[in-house]
GUMI-330798 format. One line per field, with one value per residue: x negated, y, z negated of N, C-alpha, C in turn; residue number from 1; residue in one letter. Coordinates in Angstrom, 1 decimal, padded with zeros to 4 digits. Last residue first. Layout:
<atoms>
nu: (X ...)
nv: (Y ...)
nw: (Z ...)
cau: (X ...)
cav: (Y ...)
caw: (Z ...)
cu: (X ...)
cv: (Y ...)
cw: (Z ...)
n: (NUM ...)
res: (A ...)
</atoms>
This chain:
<atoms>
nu: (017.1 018.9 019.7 022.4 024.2 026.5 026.3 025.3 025.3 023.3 023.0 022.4 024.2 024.6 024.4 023.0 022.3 019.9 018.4 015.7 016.2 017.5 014.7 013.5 014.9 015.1 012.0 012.2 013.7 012.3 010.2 010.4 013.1 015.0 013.6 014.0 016.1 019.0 021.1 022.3 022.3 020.2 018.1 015.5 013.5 012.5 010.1 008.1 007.1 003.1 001.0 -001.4 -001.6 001.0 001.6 000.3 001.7 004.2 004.9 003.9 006.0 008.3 007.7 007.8 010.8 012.0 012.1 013.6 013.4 011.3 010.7 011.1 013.5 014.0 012.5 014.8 016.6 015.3 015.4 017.0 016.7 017.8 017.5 015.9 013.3 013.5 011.1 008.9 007.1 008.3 007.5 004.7 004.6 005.1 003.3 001.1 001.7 001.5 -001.3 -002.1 -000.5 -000.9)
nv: (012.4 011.3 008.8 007.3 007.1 006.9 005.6 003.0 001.6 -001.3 -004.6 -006.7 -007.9 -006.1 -003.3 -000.1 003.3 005.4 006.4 005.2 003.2 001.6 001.0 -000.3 -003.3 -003.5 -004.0 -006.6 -008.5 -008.9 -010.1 -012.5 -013.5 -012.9 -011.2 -008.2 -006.1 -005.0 -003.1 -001.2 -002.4 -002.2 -002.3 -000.1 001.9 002.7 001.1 002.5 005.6 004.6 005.0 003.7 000.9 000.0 000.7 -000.7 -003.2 -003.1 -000.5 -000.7 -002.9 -001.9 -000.2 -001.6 -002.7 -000.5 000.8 002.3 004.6 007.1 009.2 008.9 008.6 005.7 004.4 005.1 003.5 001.2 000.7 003.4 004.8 006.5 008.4 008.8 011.2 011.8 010.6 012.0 009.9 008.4 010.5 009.6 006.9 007.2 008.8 007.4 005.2 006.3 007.1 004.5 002.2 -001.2)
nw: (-009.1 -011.8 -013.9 -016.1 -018.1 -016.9 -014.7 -015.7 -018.6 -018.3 -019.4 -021.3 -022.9 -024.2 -022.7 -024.3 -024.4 -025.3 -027.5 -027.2 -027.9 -026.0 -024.5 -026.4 -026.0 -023.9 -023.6 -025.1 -023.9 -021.9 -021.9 -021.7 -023.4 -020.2 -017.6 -016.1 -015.6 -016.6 -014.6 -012.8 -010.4 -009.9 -012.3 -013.7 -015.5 -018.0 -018.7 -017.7 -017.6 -017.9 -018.4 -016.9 -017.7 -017.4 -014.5 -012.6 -011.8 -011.7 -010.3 -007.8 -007.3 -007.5 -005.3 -003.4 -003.6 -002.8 -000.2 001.8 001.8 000.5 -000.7 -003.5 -003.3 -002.8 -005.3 -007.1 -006.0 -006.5 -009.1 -010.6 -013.6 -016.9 -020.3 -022.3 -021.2 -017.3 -014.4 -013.5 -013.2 -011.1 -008.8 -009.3 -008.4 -005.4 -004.5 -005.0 -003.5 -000.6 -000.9 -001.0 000.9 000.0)
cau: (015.7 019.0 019.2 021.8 022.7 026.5 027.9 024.4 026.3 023.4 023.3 021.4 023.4 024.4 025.2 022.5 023.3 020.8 019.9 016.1 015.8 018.0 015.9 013.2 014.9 016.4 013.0 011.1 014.0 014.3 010.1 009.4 011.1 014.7 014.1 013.5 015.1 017.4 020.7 022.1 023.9 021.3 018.4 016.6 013.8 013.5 011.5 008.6 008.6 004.8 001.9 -000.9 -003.0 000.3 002.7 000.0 000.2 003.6 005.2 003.3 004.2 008.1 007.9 006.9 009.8 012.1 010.9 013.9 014.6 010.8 010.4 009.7 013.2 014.3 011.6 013.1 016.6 015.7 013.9 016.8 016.8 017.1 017.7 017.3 013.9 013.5 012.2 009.7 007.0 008.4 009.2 005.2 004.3 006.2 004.8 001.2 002.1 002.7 -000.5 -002.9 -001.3 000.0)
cav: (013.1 011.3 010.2 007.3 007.2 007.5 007.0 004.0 002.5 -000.1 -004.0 -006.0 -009.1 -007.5 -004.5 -001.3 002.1 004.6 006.6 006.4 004.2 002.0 002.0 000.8 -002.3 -003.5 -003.4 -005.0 -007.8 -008.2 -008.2 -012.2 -013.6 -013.2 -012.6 -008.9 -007.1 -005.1 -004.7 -001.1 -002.5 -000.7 -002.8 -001.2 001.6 003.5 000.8 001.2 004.5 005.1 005.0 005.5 002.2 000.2 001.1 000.3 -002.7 -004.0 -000.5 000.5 -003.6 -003.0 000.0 -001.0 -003.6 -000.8 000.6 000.5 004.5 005.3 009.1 008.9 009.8 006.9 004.2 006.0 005.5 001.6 000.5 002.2 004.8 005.6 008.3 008.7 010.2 011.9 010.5 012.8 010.8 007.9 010.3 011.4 007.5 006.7 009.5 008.4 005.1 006.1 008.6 005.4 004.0 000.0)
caw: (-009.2 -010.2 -013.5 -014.4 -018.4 -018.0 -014.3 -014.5 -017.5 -018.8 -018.4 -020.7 -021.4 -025.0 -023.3 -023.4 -024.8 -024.1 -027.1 -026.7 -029.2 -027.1 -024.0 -025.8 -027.5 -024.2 -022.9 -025.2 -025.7 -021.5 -021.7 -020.9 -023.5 -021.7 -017.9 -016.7 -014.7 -016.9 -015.6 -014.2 -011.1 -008.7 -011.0 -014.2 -014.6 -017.8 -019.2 -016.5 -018.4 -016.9 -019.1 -016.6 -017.6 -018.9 -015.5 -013.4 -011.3 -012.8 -012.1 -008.6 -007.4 -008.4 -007.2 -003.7 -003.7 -004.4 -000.9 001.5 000.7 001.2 000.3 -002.8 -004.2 -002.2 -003.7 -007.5 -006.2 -005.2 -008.7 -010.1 -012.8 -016.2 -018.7 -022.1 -022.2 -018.5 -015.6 -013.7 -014.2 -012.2 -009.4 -009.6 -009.9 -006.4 -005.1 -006.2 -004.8 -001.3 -001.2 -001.8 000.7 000.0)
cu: (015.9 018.3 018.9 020.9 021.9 024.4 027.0 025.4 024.9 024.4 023.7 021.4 022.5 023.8 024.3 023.4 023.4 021.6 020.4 017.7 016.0 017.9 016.7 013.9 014.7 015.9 013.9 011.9 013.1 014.3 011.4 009.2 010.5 013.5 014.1 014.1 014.5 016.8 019.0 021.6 023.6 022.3 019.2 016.9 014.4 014.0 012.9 009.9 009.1 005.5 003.2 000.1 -002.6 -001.0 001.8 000.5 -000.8 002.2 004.1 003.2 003.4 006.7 007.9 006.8 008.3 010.9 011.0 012.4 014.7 012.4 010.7 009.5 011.9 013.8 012.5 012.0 015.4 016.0 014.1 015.4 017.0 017.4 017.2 018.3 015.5 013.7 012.6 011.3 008.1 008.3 009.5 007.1 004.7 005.6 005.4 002.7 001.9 002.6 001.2 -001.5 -001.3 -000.9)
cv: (014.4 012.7 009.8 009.3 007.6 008.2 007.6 005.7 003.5 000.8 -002.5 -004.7 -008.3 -007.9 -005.6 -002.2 001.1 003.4 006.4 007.3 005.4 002.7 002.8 001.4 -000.6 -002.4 -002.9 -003.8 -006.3 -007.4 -008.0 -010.7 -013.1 -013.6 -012.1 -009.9 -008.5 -006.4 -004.5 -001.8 -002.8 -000.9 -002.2 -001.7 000.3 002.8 001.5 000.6 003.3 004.6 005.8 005.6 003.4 001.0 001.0 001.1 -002.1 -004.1 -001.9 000.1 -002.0 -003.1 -000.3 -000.3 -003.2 -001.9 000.3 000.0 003.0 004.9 007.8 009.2 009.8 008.0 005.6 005.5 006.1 003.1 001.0 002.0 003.6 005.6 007.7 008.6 010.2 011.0 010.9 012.4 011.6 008.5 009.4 011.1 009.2 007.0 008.9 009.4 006.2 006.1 007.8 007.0 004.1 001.2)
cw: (-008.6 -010.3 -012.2 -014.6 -017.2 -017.7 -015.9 -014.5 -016.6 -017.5 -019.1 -019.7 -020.7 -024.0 -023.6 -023.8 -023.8 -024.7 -026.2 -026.4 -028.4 -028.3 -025.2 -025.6 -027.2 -025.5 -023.1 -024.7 -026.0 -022.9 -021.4 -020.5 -022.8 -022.2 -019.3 -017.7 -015.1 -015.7 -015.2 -014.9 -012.3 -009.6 -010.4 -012.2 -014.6 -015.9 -018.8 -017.4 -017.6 -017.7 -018.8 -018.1 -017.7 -018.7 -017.2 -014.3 -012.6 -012.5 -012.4 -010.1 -008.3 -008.5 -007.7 -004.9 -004.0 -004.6 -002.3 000.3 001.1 000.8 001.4 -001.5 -003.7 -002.3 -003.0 -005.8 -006.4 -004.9 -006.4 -009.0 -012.1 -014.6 -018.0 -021.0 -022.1 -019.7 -017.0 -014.3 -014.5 -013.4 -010.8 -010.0 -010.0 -008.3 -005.4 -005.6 -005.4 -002.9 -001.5 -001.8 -000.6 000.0)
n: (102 101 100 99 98 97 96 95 94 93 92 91 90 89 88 87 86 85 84 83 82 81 80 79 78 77 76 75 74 73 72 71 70 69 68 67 66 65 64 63 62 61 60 59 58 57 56 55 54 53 52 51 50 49 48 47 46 45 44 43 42 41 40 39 38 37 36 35 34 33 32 31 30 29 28 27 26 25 24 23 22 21 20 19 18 17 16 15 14 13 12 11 10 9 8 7 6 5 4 3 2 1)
res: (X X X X X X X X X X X X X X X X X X X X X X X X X X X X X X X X X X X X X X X X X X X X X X X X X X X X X X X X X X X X X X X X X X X X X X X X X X X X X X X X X X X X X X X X X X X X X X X X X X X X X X)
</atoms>
């Protein structure tokens, strides 16, 4: 991947606020790229702990965490939730509520 894609997909990633999430397909739009969720997936699990992106603020188109149980759903879920997002039991978050749009 360019070198100039991923630093606009980390610039839209920066610019999520606390309490507020996205999708891994609004934040590729927002870049520039509107079939590029799959290039966000690789920016986030790249570099998301070196830079210290909210790779928690980012979910699927219909709100739900990504991530399996054990394997960062409970990290995740917890995160969101301190930040006053409200997450169901199976993980899914109102997009009409919490959704930011860049």
């Amino acid at each position: 991947m360019p070198a100039e894609v991923t630093e606009r997909i980390i610039a839209v990633l920066c610019r999520i606020p606390a309490g507020r999430v996205a999708s891994y397909g609004s934040i590729a739009a927002y870049a520039g790229m509107p079939n590029g969720a799959r290039q966000v997936v690789r920016v986030l699990h790249s570099q998301a702990e070196a830079l210290g992106l909210p790779w928690h603020r980012v979910l699927r188109k219909d709100g739900a965490i990504a991530l399996p149980s054990g394997g960062g759903f409970e990290l995740q879920k917890a995160l969101l939730q301190a930040e006053g997002i409200e997450v169901s039991p199976s993980g899914r978050v109102d997009l009409s509520r919490f959704g930011w749009s860049g």
